[in-house]
C-alpha positions as CSV (number, residue, x, y, z in Angstrom):
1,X,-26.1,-2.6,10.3
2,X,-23.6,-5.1,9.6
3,X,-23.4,-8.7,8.9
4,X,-22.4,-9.7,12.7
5,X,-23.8,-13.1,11.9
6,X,-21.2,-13.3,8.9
7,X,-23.5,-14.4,6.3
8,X,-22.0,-12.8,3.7
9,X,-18.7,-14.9,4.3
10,X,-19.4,-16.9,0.7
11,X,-20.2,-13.7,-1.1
12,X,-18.3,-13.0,-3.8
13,X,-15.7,-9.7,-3.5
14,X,-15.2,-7.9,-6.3
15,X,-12.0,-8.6,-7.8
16,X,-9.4,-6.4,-6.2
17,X,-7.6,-3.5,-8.5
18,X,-4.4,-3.4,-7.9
19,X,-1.7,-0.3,-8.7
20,X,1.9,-0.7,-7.4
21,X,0.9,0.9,-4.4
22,X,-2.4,0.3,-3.4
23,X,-4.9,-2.3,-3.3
24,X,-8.7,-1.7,-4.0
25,X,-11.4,-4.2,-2.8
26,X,-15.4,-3.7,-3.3
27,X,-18.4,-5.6,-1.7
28,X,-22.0,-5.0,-2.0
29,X,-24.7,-5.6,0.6
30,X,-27.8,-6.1,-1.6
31,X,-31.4,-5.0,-1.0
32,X,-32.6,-8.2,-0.5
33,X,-30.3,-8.0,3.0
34,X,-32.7,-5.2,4.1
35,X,-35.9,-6.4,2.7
36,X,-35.3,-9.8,5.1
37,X,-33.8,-7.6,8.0
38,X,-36.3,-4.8,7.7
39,X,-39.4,-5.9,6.9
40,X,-41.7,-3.2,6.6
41,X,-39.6,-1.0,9.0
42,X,-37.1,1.3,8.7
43,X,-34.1,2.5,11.0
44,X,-31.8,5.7,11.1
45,X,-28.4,5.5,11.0
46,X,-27.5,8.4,13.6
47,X,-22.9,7.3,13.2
48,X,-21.0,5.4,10.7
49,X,-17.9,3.8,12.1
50,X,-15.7,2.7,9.1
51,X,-13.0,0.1,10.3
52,X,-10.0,-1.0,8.8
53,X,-6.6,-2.3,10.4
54,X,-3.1,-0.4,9.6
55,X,-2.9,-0.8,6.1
56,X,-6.1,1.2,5.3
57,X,-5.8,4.2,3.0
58,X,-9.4,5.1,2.0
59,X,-12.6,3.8,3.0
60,X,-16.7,4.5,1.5
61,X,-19.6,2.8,2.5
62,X,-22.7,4.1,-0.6
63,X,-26.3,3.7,0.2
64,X,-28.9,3.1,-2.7
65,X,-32.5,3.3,-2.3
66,X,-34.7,-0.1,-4.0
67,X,-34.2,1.9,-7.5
68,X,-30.3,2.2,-7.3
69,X,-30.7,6.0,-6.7
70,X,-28.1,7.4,-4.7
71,X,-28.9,7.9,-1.2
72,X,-26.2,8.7,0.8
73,X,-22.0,8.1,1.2
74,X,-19.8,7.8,4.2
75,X,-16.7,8.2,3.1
76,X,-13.1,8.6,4.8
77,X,-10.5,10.2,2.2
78,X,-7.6,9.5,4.5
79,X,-7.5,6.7,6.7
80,X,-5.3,6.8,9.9
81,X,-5.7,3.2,12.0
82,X,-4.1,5.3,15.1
83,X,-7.2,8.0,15.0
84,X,-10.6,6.1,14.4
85,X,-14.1,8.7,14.4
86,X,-17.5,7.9,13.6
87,X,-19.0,9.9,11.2
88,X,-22.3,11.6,10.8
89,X,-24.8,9.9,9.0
90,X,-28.8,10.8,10.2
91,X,-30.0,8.8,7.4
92,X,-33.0,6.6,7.0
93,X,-32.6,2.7,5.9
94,X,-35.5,1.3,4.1
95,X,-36.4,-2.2,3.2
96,X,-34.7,-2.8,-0.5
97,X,-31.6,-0.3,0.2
98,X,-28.3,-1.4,-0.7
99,X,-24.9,-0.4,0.7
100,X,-21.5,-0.5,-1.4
101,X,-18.0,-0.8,0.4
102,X,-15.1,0.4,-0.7
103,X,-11.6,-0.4,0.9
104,X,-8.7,0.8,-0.3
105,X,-5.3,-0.3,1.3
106,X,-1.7,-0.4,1.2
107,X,-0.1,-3.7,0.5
108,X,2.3,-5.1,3.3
């Protein structure tokens, strides 16, 4: 999953929060993204592979179900750009779940 057509280009980011050392940044996929992609069908998610270039710190990706329940989390604590894993995920998607990045970097 991903928005490989870049859609969500004009989608608003959250603003970012900003300490003296880090930046924060947060963007929502919402469950109308999976309603149009999924139809009635659903899809697991066997790897997560959370990208970011040199300056990432800390990285989540949050799955909702249709209700906002919480579903799942991928979640990187400390980001290394030199050592990139996927991570295990085995989760279902179902039309109407949302996902909720997270990026958290260090400013140049």
């Amino acid at each position: 999953l991903g928005d490989k057509n870049v859609e969500m280009d004009k989608q608003p980011v959250k603003p970012a929060s900003v300490t003296t050392e880090l930046v924060e940044h947060t963007i929502t996929c919402p469950s109308e993204a999976t309603e149009s992609m999924l139809g009635a069908s659903t899809i697991t998610v066997a790897t997560s592979f959370l990208h970011m270039h040199e300056e990432g710190f800390f990285m989540s990706t949050t799955v909702h179900n249709k209700t906002g329940g919480f579903k799942h989390e991928f979640r990187v604590e400390y980001y290394d750009g030199g050592f990139q894993g996927t991570l295990d995920g085995n989760i279902e998607i179902s039309p109407g779940d949302s996902f909720t990045t997270r990026c958290v970097y260090k400013p140049k």
